[in-house]
C-alpha positions in Angstrom: -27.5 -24.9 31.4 -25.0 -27.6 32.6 -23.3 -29.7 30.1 -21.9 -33.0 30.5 -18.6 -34.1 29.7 -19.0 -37.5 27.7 -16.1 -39.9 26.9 -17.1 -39.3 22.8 -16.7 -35.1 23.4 -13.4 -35.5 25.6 -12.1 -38.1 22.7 -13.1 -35.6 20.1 -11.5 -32.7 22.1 -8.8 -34.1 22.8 -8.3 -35.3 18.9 -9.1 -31.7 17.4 -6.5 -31.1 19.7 -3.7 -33.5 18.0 -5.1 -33.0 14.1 -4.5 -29.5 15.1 -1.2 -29.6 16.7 0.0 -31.5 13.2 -1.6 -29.8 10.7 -0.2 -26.2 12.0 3.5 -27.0 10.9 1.8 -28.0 7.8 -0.5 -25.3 6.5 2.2 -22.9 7.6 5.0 -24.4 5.1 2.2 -24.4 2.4 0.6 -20.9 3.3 4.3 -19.0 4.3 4.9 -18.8 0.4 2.1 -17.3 -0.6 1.9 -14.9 2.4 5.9 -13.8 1.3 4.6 -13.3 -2.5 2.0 -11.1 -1.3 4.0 -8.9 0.6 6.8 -8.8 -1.8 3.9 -7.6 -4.6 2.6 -5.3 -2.1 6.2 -3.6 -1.4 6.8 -3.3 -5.0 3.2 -1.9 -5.3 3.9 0.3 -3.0 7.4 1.6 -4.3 5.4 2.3 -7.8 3.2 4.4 -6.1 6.0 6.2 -4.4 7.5 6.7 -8.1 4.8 7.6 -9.1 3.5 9.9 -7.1 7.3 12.0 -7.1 7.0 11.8 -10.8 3.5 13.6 -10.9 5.0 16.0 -8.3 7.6 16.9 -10.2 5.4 17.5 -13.0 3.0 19.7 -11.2 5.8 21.4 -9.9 7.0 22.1 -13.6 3.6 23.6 -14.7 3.2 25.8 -11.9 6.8 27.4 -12.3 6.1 27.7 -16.2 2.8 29.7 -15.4 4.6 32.2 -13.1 7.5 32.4 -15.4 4.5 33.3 -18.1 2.8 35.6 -15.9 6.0 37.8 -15.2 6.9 37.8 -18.4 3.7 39.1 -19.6 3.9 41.6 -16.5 7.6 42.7 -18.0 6.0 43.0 -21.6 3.0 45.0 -20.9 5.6 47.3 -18.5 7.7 47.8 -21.4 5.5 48.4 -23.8 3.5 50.9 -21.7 4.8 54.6 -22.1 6.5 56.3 -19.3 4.6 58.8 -17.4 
């Protein structure tokens, strides 16, 4: 199906054009702020989770060497309290 170009449609193109040629500058001085909070927030978000997740490393770390420092000393009790052969 052909279209044809009418003086109203190339007006209006050409217009969308302009509007949109001035209103870029625009929207990006008001939208640039927002755009910078949101990655700040997210790199802070991010380096809590980081924190975070080195904190609960460390912890699980901490359990696990306290349950093989309980196990061998259990294994050391029961070996010294068991007669020798």
């Amino acid at each position: 199906m052909r279209r044809t170009i009418t003086i109203e449609g190339l007006l209006l193109g050409i217009g969308i054009g302009v509007l949109g040629t001035i209103l870029t500058p625009l929207v990006r001085q008001r939208v640039k702020p927002a755009t910078d909070a949101v990655t700040g927030g997210l790199t802070a978000l991010g380096e809590s989770a980081k924190k975070w997740s080195e904190v609960a490393k460390e912890e699980v770390q901490d359990i696990v060497a306290e349950a093989q420092f309980e196990r061998m000393r259990r294994t050391i009790d029961r070996d010294i309290e068991q007669p020798p052969h």
